[in-house]
N, CA, C and O atoms as a GROMACS GRO file, in nm:
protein
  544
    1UNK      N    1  -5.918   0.190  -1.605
    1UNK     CA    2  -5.932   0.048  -1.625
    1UNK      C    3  -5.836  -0.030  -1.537
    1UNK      O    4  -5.885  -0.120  -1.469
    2UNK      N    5  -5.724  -0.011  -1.531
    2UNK     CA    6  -5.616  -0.029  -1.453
    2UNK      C    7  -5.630   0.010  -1.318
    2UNK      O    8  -5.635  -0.074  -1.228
    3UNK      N    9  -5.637   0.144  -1.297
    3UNK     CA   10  -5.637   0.181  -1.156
    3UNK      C   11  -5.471   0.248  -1.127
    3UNK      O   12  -5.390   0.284  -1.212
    4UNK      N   13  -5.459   0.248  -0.995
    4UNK     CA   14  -5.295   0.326  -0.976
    4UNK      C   15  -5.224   0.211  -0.960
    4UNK      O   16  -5.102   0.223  -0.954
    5UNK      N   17  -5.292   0.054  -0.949
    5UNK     CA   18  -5.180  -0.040  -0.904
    5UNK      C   19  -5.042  -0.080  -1.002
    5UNK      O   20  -4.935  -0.132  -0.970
    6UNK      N   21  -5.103  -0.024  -1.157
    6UNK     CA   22  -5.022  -0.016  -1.235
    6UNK      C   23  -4.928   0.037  -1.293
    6UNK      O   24  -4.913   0.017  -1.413
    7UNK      N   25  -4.823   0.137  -1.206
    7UNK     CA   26  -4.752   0.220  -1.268
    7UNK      C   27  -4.625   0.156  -1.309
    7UNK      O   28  -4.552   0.068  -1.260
    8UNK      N   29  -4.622   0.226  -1.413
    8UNK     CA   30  -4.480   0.158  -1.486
    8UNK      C   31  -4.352   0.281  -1.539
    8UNK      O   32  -4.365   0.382  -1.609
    9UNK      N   33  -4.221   0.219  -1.467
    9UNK     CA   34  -4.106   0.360  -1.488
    9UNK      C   35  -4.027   0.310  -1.616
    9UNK      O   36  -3.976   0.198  -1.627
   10UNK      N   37  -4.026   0.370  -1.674
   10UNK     CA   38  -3.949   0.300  -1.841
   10UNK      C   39  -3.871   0.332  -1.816
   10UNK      O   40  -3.855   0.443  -1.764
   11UNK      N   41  -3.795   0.261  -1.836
   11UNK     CA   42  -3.614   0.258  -1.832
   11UNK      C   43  -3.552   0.221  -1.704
   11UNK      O   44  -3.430   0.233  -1.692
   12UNK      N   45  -3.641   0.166  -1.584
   12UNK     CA   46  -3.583   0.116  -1.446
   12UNK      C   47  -3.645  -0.062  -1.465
   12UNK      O   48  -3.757  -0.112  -1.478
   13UNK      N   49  -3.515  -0.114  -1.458
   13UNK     CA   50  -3.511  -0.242  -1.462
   13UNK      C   51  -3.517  -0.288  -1.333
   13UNK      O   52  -3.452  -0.211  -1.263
   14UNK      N   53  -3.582  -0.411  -1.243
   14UNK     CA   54  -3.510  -0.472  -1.137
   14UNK      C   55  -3.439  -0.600  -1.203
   14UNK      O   56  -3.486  -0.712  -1.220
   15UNK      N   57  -3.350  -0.565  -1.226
   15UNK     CA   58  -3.200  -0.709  -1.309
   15UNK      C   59  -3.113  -0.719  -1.222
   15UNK      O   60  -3.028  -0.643  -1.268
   16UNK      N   61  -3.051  -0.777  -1.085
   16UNK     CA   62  -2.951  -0.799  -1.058
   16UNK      C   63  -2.841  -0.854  -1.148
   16UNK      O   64  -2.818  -0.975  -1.158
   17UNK      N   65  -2.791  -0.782  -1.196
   17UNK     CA   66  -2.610  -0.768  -1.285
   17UNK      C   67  -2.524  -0.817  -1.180
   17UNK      O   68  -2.496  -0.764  -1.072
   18UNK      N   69  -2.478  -0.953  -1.240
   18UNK     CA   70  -2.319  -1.002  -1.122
   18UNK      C   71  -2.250  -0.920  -1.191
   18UNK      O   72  -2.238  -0.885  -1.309
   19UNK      N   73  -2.177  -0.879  -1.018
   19UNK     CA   74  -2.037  -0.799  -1.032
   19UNK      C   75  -1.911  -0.844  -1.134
   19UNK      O   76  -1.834  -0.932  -1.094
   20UNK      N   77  -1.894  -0.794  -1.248
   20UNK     CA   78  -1.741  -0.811  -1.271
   20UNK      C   79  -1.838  -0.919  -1.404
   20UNK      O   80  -1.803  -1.037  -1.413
   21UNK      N   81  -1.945  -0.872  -1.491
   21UNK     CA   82  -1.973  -0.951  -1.594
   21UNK      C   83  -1.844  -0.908  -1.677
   21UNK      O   84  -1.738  -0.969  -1.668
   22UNK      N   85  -1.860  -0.823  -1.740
   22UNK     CA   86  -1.778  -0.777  -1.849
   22UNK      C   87  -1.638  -0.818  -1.839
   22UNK      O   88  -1.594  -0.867  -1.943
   23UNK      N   89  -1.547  -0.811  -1.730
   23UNK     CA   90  -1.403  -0.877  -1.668
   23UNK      C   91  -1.420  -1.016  -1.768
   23UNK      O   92  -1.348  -1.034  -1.867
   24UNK      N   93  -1.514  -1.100  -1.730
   24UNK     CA   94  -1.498  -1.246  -1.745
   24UNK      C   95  -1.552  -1.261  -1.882
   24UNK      O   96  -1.503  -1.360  -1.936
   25UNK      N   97  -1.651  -1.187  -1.970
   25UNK     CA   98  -1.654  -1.157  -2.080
   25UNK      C   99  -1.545  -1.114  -2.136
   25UNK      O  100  -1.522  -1.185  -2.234
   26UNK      N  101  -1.440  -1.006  -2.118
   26UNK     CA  102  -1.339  -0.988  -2.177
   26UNK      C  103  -1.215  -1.109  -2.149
   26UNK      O  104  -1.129  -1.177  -2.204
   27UNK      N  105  -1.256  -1.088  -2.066
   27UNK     CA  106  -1.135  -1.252  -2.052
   27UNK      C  107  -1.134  -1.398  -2.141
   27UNK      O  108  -1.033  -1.459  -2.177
   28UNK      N  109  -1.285  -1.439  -2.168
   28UNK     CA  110  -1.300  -1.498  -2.269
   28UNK      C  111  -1.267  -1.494  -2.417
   28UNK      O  112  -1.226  -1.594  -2.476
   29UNK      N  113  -1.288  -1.372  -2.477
   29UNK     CA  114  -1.291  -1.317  -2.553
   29UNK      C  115  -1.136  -1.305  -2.584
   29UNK      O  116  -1.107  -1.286  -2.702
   30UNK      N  117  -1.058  -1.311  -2.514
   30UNK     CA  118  -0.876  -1.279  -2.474
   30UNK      C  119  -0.863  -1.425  -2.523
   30UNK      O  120  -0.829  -1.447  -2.639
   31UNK      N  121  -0.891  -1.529  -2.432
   31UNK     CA  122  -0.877  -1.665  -2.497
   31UNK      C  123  -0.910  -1.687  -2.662
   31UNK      O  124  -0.822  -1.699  -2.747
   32UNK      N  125  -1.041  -1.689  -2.686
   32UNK     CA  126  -1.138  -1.695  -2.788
   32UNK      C  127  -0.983  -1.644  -2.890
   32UNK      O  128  -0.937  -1.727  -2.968
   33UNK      N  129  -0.934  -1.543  -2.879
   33UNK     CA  130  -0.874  -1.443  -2.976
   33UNK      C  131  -0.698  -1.498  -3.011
   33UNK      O  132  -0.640  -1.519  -3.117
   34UNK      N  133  -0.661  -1.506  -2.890
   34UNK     CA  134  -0.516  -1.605  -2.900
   34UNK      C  135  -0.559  -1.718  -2.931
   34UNK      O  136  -0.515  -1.734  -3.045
   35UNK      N  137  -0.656  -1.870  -2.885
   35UNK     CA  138  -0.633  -1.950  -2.966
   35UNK      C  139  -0.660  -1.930  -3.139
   35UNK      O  140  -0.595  -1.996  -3.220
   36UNK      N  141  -0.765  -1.831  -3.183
   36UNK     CA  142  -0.785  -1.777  -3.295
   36UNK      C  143  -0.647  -1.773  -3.391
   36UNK      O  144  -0.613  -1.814  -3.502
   37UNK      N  145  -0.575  -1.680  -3.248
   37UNK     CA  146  -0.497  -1.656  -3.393
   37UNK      C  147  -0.346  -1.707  -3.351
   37UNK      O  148  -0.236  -1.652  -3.364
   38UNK      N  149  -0.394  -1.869  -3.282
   38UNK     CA  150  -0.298  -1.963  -3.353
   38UNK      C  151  -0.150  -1.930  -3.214
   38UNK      O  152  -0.050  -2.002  -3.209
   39UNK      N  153  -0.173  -1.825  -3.128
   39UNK     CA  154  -0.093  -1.800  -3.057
   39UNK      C  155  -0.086  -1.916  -2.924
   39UNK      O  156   0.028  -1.942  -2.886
   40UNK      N  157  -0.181  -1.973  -2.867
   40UNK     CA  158  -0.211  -2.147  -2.799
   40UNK      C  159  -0.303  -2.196  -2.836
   40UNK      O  160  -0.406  -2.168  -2.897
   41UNK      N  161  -0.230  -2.318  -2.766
   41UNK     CA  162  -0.316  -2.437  -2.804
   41UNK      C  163  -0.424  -2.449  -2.737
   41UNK      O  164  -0.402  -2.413  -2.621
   42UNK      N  165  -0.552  -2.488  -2.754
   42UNK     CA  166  -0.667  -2.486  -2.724
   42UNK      C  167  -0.669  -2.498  -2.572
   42UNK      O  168  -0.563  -2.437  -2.556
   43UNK      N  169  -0.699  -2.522  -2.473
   43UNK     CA  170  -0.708  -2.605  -2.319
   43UNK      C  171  -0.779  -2.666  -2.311
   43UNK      O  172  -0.892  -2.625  -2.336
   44UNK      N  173  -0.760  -2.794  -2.273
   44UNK     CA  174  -0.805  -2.909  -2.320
   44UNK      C  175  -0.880  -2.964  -2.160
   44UNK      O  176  -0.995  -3.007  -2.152
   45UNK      N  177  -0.780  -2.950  -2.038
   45UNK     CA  178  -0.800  -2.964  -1.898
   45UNK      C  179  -0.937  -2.852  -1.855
   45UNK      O  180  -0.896  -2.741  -1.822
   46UNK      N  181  -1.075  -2.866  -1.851
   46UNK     CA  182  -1.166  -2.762  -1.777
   46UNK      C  183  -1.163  -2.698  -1.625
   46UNK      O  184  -1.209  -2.596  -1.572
   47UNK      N  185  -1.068  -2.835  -1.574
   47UNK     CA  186  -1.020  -2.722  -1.416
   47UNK      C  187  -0.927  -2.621  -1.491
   47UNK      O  188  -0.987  -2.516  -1.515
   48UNK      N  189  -0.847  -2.622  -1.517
   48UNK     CA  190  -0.720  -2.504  -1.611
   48UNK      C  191  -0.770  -2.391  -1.648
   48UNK      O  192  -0.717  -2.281  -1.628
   49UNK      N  193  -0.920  -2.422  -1.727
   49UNK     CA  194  -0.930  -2.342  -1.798
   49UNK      C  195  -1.043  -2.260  -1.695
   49UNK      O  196  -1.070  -2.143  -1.725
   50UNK      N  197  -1.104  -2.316  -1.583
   50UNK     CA  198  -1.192  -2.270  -1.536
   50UNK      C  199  -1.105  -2.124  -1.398
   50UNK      O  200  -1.146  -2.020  -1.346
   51UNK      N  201  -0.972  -2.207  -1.394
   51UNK     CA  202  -0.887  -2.118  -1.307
   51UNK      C  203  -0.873  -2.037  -1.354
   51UNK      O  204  -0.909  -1.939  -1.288
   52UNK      N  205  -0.821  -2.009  -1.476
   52UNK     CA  206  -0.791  -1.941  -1.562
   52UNK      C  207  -0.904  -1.790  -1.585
   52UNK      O  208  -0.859  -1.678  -1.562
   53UNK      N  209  -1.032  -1.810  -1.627
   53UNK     CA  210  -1.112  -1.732  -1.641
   53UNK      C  211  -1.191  -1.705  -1.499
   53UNK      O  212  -1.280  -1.620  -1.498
   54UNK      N  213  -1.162  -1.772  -1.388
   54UNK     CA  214  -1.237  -1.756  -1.219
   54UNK      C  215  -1.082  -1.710  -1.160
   54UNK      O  216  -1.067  -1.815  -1.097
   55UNK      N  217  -1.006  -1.664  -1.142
   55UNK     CA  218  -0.890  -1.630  -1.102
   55UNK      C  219  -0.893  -1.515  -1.023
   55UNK      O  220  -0.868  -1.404  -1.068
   56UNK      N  221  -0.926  -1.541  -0.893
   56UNK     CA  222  -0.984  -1.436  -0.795
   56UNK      C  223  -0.894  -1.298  -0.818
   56UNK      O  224  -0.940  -1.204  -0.883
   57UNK      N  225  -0.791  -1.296  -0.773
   57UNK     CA  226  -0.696  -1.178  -0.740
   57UNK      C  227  -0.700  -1.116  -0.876
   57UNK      O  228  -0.724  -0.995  -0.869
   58UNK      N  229  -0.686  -1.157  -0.988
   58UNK     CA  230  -0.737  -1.095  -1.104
   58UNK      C  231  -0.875  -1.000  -1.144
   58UNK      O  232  -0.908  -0.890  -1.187
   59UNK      N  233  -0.903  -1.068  -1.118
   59UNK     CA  234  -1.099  -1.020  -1.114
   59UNK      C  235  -1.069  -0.892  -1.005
   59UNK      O  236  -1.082  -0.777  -1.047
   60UNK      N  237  -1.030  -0.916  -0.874
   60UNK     CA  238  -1.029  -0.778  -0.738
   60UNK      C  239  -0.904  -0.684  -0.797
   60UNK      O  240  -0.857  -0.600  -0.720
   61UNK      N  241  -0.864  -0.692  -0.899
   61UNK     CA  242  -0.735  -0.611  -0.925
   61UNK      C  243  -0.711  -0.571  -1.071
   61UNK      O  244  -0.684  -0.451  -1.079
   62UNK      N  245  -0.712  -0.625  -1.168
   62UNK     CA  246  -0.682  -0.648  -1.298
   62UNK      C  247  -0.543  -0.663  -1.302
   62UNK      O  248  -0.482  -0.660  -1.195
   63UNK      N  249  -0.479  -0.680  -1.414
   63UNK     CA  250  -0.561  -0.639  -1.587
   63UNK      C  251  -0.604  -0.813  -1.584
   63UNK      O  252  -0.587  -0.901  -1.500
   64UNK      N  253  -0.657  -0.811  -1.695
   64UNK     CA  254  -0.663  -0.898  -1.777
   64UNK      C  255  -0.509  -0.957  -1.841
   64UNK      O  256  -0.420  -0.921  -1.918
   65UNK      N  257  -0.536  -1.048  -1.770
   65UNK     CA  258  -0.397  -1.142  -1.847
   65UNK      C  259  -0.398  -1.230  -1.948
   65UNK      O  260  -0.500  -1.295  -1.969
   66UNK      N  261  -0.289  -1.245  -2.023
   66UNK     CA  262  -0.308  -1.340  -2.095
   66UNK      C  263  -0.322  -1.489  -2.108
   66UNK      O  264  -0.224  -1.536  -2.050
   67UNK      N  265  -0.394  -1.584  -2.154
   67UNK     CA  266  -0.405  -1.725  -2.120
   67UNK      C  267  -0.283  -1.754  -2.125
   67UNK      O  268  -0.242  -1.803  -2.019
   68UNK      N  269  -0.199  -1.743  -2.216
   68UNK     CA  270  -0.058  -1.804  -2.342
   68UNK      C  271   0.046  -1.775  -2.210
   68UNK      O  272   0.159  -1.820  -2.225
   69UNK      N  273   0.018  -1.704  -2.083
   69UNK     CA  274   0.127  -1.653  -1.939
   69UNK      C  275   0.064  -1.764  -1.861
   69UNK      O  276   0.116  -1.869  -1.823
   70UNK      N  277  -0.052  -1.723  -1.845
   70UNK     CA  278  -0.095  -1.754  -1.681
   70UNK      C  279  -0.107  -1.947  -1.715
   70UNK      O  280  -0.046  -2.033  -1.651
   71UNK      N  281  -0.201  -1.971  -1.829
   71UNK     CA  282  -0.244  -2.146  -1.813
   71UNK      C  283  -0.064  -2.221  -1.818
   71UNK      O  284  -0.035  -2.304  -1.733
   72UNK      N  285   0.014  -2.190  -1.898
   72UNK     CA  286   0.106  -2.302  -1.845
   72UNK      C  287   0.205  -2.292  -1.717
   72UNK      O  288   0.293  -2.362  -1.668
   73UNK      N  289   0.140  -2.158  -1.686
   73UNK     CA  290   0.171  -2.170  -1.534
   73UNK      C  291   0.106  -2.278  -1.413
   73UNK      O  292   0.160  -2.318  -1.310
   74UNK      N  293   0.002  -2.300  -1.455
   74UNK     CA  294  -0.070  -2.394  -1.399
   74UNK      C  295  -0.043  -2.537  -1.376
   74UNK      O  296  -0.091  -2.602  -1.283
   75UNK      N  297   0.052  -2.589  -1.484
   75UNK     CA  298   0.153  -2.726  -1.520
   75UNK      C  299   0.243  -2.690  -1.417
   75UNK      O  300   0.236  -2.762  -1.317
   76UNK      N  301   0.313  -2.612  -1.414
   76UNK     CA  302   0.446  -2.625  -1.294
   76UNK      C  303   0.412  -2.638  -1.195
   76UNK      O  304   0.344  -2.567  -1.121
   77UNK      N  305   0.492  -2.810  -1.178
   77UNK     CA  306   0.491  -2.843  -1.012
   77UNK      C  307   0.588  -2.782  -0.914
   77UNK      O  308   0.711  -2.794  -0.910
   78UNK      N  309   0.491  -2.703  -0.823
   78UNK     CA  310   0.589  -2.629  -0.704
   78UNK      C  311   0.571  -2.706  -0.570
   78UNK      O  312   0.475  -2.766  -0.523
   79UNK      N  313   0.677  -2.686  -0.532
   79UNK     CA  314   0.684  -2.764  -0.420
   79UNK      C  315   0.713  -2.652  -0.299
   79UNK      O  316   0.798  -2.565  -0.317
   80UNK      N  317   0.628  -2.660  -0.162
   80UNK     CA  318   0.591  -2.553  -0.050
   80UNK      C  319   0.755  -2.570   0.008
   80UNK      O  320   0.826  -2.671   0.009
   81UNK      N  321   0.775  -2.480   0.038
   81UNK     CA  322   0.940  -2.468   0.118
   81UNK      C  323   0.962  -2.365   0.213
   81UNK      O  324   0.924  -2.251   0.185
   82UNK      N  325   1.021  -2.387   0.326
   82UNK     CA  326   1.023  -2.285   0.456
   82UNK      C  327   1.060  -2.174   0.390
   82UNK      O  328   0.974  -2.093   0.424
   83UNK      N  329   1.183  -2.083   0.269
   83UNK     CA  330   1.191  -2.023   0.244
   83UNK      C  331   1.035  -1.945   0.204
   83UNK      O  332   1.007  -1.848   0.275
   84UNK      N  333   0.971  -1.969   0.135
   84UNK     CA  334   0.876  -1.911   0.049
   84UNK      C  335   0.789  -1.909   0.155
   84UNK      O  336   0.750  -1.793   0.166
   85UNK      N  337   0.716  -2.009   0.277
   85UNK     CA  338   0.658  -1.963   0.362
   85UNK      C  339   0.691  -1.840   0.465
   85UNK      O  340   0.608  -1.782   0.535
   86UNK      N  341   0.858  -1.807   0.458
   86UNK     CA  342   0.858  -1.727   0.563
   86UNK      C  343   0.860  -1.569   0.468
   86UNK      O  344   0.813  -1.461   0.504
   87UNK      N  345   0.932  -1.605   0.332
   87UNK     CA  346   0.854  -1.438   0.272
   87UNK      C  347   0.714  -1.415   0.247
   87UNK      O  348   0.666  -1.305   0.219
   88UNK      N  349   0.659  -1.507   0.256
   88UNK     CA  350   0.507  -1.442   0.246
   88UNK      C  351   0.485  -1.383   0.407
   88UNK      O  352   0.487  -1.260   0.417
   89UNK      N  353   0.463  -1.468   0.544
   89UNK     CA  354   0.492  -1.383   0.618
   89UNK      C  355   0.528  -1.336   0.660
   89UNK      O  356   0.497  -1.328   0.779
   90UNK      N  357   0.635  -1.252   0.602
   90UNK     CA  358   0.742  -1.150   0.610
   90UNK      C  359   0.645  -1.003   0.530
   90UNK      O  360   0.617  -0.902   0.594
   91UNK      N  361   0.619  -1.019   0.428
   91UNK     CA  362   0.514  -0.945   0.335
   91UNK      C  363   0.399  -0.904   0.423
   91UNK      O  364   0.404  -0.793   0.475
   92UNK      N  365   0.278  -0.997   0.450
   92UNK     CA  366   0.196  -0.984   0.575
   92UNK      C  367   0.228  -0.925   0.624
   92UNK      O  368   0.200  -0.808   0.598
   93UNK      N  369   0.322  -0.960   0.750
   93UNK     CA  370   0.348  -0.854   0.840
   93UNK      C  371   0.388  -0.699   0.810
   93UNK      O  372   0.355  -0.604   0.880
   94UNK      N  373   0.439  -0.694   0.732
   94UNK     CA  374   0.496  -0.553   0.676
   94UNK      C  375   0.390  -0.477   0.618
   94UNK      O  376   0.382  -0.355   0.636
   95UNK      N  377   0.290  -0.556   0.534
   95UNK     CA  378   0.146  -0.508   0.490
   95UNK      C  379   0.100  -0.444   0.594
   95UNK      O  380   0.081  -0.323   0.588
   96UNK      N  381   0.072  -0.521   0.717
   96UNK     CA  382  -0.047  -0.517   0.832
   96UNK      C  383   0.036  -0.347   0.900
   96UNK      O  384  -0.008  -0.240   0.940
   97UNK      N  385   0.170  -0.405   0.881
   97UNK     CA  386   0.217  -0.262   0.908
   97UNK      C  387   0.215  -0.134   0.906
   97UNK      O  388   0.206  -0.048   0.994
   98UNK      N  389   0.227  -0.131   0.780
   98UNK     CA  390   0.188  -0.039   0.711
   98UNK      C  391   0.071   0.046   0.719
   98UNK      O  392   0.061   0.161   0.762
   99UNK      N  393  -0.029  -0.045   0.662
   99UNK     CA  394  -0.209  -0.033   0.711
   99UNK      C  395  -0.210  -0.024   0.849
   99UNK      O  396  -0.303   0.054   0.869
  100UNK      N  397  -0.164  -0.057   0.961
  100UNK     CA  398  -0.224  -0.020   1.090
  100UNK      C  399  -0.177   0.063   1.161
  100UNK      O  400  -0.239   0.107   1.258
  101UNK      N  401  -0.030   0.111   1.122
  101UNK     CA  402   0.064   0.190   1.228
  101UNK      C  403   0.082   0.341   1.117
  101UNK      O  404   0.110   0.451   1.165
  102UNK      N  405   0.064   0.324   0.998
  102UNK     CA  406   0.114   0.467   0.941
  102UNK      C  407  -0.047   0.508   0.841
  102UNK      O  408  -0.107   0.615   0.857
  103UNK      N  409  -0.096   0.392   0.736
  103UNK     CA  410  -0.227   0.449   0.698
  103UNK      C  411  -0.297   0.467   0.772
  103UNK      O  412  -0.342   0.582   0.771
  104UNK      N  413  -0.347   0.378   0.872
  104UNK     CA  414  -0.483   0.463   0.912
  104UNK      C  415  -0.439   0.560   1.026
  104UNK      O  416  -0.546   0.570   1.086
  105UNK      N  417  -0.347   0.640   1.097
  105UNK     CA  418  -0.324   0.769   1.121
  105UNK      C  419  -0.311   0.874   1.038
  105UNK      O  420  -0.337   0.991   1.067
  106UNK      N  421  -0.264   0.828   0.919
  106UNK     CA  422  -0.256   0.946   0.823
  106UNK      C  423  -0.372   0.996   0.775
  106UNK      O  424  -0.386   1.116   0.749
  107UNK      N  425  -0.512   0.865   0.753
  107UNK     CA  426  -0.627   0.895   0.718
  107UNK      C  427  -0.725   0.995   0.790
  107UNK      O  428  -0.826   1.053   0.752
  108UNK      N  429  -0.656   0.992   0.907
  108UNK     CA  430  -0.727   1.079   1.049
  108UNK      C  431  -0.714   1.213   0.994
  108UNK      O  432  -0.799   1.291   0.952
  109UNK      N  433  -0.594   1.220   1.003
  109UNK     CA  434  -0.540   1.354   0.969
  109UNK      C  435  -0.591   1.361   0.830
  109UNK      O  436  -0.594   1.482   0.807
  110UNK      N  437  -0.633   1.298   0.723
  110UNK     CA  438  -0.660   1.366   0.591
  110UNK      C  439  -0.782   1.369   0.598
  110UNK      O  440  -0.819   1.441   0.505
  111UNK      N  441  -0.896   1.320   0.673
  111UNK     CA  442  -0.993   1.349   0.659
  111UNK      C  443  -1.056   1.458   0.800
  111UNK      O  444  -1.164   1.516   0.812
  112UNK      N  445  -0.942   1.454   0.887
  112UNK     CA  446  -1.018   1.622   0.926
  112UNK      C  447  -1.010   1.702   0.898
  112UNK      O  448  -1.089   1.793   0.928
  113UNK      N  449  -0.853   1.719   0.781
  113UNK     CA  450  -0.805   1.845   0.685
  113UNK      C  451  -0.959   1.862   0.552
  113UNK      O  452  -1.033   1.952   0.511
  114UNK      N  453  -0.946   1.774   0.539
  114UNK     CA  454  -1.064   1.772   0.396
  114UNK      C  455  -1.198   1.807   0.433
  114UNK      O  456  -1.261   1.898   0.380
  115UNK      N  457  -1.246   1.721   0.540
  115UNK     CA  458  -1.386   1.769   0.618
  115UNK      C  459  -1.410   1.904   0.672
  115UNK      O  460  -1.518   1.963   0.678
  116UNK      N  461  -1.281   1.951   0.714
  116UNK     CA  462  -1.293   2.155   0.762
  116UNK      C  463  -1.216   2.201   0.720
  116UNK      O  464  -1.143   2.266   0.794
  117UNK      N  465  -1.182   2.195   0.558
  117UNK     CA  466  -1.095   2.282   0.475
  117UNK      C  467  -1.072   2.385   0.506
  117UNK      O  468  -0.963   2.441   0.514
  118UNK      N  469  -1.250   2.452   0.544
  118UNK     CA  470  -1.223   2.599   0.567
  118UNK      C  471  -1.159   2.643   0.678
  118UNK      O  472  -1.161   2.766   0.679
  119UNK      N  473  -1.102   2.595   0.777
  119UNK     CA  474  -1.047   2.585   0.903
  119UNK      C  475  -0.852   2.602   0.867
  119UNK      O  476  -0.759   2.644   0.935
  120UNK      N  477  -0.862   2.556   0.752
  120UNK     CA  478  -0.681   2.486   0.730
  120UNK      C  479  -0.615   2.601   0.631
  120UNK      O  480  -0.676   2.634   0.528
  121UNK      N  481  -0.516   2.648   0.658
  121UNK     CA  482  -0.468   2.706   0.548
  121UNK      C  483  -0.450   2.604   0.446
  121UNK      O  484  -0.508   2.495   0.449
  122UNK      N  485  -0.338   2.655   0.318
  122UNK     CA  486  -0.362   2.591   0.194
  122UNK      C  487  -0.251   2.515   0.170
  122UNK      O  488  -0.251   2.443   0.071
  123UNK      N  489  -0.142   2.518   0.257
  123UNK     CA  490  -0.036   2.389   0.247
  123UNK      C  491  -0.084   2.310   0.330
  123UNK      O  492  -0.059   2.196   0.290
  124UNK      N  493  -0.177   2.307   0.484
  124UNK     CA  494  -0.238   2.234   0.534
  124UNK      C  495  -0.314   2.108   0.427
  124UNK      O  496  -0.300   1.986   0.435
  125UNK      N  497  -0.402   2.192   0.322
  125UNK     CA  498  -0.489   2.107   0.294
  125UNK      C  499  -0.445   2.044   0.115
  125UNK      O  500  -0.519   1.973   0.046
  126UNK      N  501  -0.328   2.088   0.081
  126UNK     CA  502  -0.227   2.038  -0.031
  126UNK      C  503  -0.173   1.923   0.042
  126UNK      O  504  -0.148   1.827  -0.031
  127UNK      N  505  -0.149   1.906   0.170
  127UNK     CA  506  -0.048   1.814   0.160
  127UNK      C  507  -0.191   1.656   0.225
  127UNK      O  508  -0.199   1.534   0.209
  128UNK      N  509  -0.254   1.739   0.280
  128UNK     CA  510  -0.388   1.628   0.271
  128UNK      C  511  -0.458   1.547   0.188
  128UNK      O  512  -0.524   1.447   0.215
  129UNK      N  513  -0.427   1.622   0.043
  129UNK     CA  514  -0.505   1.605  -0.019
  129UNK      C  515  -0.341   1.519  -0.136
  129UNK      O  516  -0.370   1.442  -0.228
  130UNK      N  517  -0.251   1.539  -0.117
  130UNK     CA  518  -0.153   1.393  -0.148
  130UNK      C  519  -0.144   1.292  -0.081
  130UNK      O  520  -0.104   1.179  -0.110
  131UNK      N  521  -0.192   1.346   0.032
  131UNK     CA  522  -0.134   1.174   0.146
  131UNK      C  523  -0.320   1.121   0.084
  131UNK      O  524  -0.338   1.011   0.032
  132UNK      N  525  -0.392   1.183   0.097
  132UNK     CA  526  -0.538   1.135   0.045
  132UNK      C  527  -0.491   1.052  -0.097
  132UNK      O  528  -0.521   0.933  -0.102
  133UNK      N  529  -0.438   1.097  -0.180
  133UNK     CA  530  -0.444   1.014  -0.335
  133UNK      C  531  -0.331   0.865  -0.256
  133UNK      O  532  -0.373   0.750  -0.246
  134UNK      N  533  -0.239   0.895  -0.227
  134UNK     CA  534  -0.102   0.779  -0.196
  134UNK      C  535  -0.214   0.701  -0.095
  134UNK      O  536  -0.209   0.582  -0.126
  135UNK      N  537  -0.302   0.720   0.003
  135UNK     CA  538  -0.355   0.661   0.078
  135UNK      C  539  -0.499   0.561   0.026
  135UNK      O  540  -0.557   0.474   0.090
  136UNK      N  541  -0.523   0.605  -0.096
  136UNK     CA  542  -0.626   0.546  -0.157
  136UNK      C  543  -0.611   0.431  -0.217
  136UNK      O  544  -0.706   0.377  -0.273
   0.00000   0.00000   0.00000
């Protein structure tokens, strides 16, 4: 009656799921639970509260923080100062360092140890397989 145009796979959805539902579900739920139980005061400001639960570097990293830390951090006025601009790129640079002059040579070496194990003796491919975890 149908024909073959109708096949159907039970249990395969096409649902695109945004990345990182559950993060911002639990994060709510973190709020929801401290103002509950009386630990802050509601947030009253919706930019505050929208930083608060959209808080990039959080979301790419975790944990989950608490509102009752992070929102009245949001009140303090900071003011930009040559000090604080020059440790951040001080940090940067030392990052980029890091990542360009010592990780990714080490990665060379851990992934030709790992790719022809059978080639390496076994402190060869022990010590590959630590710089592999520290390098991840």
């Amino acid at each position: 009656m149908f024909g073959n145009s109708t096949k159907y796979l039970i249990g395969s959805f096409n649902i695109l799921m945004p990345l990182g539902v559950s993060f911002f579900t639990f994060k709510l739920i973190s709020y929801v639970v401290e103002v509950h139980r009386a630990n802050i005061q509601p947030c009253r400001d919706i930019v505050d509260f929208g930083i608060y639960i959209a808080f990039f570097p959080t979301i790419m990293s975790g944990p989950i923080d608490r509102p009752g830390e992070f929102i009245p951090q949001l009140k303090e006025v900071r003011k930009a100062n040559y000090a604080d601009f020059a440790e951040g790129a001080r940090r940067i640079v030392w990052g980029m360092f890091l990542k360009l002059c010592i990780a990714d040579r080490l990665t060379e070496y851990t992934s030709t140890v790992l790719g022809f194990y059978g080639y390496h003796n076994s402190n060869s491919i022990l010590m590959a397989m630590v710089l592999a975890v520290f390098l991840r």
